[in-house]
C-alpha positions as CSV (number, residue, x, y, z in Angstrom):
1,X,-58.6,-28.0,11.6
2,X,-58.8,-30.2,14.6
3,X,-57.0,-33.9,14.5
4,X,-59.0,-35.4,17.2
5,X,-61.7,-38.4,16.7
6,X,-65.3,-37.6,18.1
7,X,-64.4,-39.5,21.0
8,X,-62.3,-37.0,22.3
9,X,-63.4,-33.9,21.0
10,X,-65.4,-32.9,23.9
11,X,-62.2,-33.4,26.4
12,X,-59.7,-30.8,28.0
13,X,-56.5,-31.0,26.3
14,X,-55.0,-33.1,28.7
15,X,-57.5,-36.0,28.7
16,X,-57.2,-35.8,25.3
17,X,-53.6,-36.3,25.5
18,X,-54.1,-39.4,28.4
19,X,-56.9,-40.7,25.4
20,X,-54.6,-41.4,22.8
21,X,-52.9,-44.4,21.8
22,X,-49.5,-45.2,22.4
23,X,-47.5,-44.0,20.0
24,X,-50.2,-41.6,17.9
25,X,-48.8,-38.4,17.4
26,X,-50.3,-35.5,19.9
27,X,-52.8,-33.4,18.4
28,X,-51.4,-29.9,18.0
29,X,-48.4,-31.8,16.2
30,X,-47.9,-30.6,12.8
31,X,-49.8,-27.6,13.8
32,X,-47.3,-25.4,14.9
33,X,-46.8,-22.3,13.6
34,X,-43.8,-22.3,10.5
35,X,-41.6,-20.2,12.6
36,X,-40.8,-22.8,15.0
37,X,-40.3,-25.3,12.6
38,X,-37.6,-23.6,10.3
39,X,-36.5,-20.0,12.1
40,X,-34.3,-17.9,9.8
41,X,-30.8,-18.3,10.5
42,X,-29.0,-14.9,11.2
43,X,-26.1,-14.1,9.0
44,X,-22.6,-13.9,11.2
45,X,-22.0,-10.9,13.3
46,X,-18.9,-8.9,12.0
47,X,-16.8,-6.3,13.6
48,X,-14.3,-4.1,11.8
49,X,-11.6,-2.3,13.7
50,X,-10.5,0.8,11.9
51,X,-7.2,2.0,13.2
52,X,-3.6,3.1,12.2
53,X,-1.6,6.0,11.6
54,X,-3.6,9.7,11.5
55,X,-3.9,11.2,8.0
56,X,-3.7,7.7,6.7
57,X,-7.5,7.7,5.1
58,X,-9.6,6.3,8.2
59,X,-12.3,8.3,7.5
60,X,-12.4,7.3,3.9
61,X,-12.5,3.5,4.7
62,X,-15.2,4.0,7.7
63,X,-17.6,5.6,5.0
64,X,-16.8,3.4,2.3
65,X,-17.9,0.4,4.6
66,X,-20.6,2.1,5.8
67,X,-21.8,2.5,1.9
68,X,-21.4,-1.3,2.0
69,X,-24.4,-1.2,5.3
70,X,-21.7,-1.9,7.7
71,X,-23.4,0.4,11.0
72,X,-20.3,3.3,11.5
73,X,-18.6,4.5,14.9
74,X,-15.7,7.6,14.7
75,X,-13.7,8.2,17.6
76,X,-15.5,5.5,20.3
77,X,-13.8,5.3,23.2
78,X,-11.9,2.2,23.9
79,X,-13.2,1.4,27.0
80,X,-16.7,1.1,25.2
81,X,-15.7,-1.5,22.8
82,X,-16.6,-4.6,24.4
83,X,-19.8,-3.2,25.3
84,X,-20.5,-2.0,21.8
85,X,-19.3,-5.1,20.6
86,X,-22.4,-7.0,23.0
87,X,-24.8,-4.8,21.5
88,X,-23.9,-5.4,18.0
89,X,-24.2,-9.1,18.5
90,X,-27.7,-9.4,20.1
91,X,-28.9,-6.7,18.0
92,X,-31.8,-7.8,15.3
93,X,-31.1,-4.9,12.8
94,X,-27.1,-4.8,12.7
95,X,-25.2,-7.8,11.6
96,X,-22.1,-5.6,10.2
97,X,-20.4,-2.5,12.1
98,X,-17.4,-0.4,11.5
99,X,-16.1,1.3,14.4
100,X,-12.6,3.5,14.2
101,X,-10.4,4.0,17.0
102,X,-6.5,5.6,17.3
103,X,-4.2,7.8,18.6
104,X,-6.8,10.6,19.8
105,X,-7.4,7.9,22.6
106,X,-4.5,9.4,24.3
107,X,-3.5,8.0,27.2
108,X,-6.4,5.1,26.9
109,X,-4.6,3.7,24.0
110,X,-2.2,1.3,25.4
111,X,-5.3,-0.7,26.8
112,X,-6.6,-1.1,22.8
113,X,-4.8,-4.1,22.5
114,X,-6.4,-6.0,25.6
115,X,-9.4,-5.0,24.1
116,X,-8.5,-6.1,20.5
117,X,-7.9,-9.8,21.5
118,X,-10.8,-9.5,24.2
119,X,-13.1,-9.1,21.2
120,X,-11.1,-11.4,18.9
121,X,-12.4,-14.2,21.1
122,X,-16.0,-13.1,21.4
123,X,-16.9,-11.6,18.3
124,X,-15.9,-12.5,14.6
125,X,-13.4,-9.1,14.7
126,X,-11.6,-7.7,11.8
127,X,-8.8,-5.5,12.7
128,X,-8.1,-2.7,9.8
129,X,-4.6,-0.9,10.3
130,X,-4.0,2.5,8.0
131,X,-0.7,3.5,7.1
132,X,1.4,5.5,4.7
133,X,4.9,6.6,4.7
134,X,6.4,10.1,6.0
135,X,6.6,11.6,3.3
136,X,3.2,10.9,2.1
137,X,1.6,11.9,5.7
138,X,3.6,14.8,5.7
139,X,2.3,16.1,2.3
140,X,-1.2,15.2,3.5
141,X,-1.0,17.4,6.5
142,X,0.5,20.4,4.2
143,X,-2.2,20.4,2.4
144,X,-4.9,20.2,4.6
145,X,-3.2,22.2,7.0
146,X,-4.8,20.3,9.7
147,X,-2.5,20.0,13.3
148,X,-1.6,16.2,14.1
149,X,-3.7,14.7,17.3
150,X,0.0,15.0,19.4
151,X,1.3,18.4,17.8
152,X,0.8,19.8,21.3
153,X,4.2,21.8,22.4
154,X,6.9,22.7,20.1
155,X,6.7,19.2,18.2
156,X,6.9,19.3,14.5
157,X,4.5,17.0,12.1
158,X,7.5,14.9,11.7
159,X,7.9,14.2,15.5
160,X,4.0,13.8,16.3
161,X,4.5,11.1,13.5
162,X,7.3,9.4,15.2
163,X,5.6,8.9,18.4
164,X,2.8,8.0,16.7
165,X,4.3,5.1,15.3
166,X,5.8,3.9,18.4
167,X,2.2,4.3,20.1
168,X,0.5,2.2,18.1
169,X,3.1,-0.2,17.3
170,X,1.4,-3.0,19.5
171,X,-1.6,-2.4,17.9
172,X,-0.1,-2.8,14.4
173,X,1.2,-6.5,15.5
174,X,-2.5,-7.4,15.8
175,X,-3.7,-6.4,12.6
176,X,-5.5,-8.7,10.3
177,X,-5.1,-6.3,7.2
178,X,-2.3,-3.7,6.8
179,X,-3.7,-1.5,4.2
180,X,-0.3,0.9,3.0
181,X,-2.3,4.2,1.3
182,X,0.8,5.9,0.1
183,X,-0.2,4.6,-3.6
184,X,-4.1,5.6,-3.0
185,X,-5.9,8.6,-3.8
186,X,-9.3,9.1,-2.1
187,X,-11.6,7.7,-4.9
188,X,-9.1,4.7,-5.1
189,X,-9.0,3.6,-1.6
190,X,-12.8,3.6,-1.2
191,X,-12.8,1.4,-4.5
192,X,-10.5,-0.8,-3.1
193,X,-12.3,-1.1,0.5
194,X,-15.2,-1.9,-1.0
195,X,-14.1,-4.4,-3.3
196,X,-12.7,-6.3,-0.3
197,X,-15.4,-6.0,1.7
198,X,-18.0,-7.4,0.0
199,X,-19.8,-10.4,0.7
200,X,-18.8,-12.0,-2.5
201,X,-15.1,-10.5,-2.6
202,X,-12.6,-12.8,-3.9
203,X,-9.5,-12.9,-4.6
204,X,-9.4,-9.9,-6.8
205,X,-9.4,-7.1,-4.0
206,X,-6.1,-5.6,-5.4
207,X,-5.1,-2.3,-7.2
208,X,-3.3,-3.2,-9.8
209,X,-0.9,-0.2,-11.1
210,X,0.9,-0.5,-14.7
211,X,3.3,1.9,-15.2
212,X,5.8,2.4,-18.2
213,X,9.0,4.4,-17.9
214,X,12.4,5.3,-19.8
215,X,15.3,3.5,-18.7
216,X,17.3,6.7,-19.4
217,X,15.0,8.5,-16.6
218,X,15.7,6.2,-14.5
219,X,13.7,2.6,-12.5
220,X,10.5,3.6,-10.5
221,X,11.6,3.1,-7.0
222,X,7.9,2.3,-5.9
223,X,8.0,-0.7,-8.6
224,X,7.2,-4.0,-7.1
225,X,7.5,-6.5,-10.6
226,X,9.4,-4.6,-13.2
227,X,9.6,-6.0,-17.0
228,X,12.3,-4.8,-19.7
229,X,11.1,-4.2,-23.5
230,X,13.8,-3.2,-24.9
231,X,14.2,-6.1,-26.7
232,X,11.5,-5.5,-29.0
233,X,12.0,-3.5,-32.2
234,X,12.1,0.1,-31.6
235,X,9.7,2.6,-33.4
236,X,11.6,5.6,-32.7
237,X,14.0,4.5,-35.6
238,X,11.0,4.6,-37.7
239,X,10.4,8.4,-38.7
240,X,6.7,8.7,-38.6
241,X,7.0,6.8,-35.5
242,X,9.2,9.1,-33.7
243,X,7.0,12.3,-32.6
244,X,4.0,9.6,-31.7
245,X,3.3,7.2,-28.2
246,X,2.9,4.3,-28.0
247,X,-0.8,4.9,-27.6
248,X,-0.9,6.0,-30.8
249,X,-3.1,3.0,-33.1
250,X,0.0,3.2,-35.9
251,X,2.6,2.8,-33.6
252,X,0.4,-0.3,-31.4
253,X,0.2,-1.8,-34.3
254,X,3.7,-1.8,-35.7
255,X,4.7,-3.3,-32.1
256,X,2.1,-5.8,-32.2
257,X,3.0,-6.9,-35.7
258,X,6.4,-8.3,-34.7
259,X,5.4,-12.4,-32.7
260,X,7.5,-11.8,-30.2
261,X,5.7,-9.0,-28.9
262,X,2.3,-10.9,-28.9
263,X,4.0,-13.7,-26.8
264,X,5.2,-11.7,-24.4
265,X,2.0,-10.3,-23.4
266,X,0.3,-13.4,-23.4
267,X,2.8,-15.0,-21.1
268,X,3.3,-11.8,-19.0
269,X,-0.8,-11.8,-18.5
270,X,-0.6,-15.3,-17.4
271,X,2.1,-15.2,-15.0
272,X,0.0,-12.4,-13.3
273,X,-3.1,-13.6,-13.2
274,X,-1.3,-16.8,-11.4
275,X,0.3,-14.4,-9.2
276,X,-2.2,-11.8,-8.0
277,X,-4.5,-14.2,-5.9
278,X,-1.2,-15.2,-4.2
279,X,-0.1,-11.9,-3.4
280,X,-3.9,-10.9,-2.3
281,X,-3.6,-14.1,0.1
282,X,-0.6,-12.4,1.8
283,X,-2.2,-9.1,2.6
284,X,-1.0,-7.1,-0.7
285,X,-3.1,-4.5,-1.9
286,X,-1.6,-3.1,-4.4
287,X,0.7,-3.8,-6.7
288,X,3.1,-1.6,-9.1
289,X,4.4,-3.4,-12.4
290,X,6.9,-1.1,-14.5
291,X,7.1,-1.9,-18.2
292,X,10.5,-0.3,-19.5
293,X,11.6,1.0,-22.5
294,X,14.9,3.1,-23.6
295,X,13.1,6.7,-23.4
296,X,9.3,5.6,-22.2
297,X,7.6,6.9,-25.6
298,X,6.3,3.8,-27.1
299,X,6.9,-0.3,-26.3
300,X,6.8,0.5,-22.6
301,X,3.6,2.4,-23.0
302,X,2.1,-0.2,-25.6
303,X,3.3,-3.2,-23.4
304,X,1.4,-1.6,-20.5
305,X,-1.9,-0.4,-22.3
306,X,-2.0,-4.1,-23.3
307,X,-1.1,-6.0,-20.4
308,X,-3.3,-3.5,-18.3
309,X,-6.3,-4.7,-21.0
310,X,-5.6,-8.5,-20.0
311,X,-5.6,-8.1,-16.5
312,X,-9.3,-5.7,-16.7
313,X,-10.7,-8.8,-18.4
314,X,-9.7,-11.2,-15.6
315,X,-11.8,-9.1,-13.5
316,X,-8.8,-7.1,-12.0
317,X,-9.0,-3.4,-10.4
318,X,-6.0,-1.8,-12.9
319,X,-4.9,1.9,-13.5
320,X,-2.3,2.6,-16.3
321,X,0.7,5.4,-16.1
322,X,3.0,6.7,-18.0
323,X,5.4,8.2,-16.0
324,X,7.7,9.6,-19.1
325,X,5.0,10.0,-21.9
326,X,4.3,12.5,-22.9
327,X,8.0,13.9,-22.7
């Protein structure tokens, strides 16, 4: 409904506007539609750059974050990333895009980095870098039986790796995330991905791995926090004990029964859960903690059913293995 006295409801909008007093508000004010008053503020454009080592799990990652609505690219072009990058920020429908770029580049790829920090200062830019070690890659590549993007000639896996590395060395120094996949199955490395990716993620985005072991087998080399139990009381001297785990409720709770053993998970679960965020903070994301016993058959396996328990309740991403149990 109209705002304007009698006396000037008969005049054009602009002698209305020359009729009224100083300081009264113009008629159409207040009027306006609600979308002018109070537009919706769009959410920050983001920009993930998938790259790293080939055979390292980029496709795995790209789909996982486009499960999270992230818009996916494979394989674009380098030259085409600022110009992807523009479209992704005036666009009204994508606020979130994933785009993967690496070796198969070829000789394109030592301009990547340019582009990298060109976007950096443009666009709110998330550089992902995929890696693994030799072994792992090579062991990937046996089994899929899949050439490597430079296996042109007479170069073997190994030496496609190699110069791989070397390639995309400068492209590694800009990473925000260095993500090492050696550790990660498929299912595992999408669960983690995702967990980190998520609008609410915290500072739980790690994959936490408990593993018990027998001294006598030897110390996992792949352990980054390793714990000795041996001082615990021993069930294998106990007969009934002997031909059971540690998994096993009768042998859990003979271990348990003794106070030392319920103090030293307690304290163990709160040093971790102190330390995780800090190591998530640095870039970790994943970490191994061996639990070790004399043969691997019971405390170690106990200690890490437990521990792995405390650190599920804190909200933590944890697998448990026993590398010796079953012998």
């Amino acid at each position: 409904m109209s705002a304007m006295s009698p006396r000037t409801a008969g005049k054009s909008k602009s002698q209305a506007k020359r009729a009224a007093p100083p300081g009264a508000r113009h008629p159409d004010a207040g009027h306006r539609p609600a979308v002018e008053m109070a537009e919706p503020q769009r959410r920050q454009t983001e920009l993930v750059v998938i790259t790293g080592m080939s055979g390292s799990g980029k496709a795995t990652v790209l789909k996982a974050l486009e499960d999270l609505g992230y818009y996916a690219v494979d394989n674009l072009p380098a030259e085409l990333m600022p110009r992807f990058a523009e479209l992704v920020k005036h666009s009204a429908e994508i606020d979130r895009a994933a785009l993967v770029v690496d070796v198969r580049e070829g000789q394109r790829l030592g301009r990547l980095p340019q582009f990298l920090q060109s976007l950096k200062k443009s666009l709110h830019t998330t550089v992902l870098y995929l890696e693994a070690s030799d072994e792992v890659l090579l062991r990937r590549y046996s089994e899929t039986r899949r050439p490597h993007p430079l296996g042109g000639g007479n170069e073997t896996v190994k030496m496609s790796l190699a110069s791989e590395r070397r390639r995309l060395a400068p492209v590694r120094a800009l990473a925000d995330i260095v993500i090492d996949t050696s550790k990660f199955n498929v299912h595992e490395l999408r669960t983690h991905v995702q967990e980190r990716f998520e609008r609410e993620a915290g500072d739980k985005s790690i994959l936490v791995s408990c593993v018990s072991f027998g001294y006598k087998q030897g110390v996992p080399t792949d352990a980054d926090l390793l714990f000795d139990v041996r001082f615990l009381p021993n069930p294998h001297f106990v007969p009934e004990f002997r031909p059971l785990s540690g998994r096993h409720p009768k042998v859990a709770k003979y271990i348990r029964s003794f106070p030392q053993t319920q103090e030293f998970i307690s304290r163990i679960s709160d040093l971790l859960v102190y330390l995780l965020p800090h190591y998530v903070r640095e870039g970790k994301s994943y970490l191994t903690i061996g639990f070790g016993c004399t043969g691997g058959q019971h405390r170690s396996v106990m200690i890490a059913e437990e521990v792995a328990k405390r650190l599920k309740k804190g909200g933590y991403n944890v697998k448990v293995v026993h590398r010796d149990s079953p012998r």
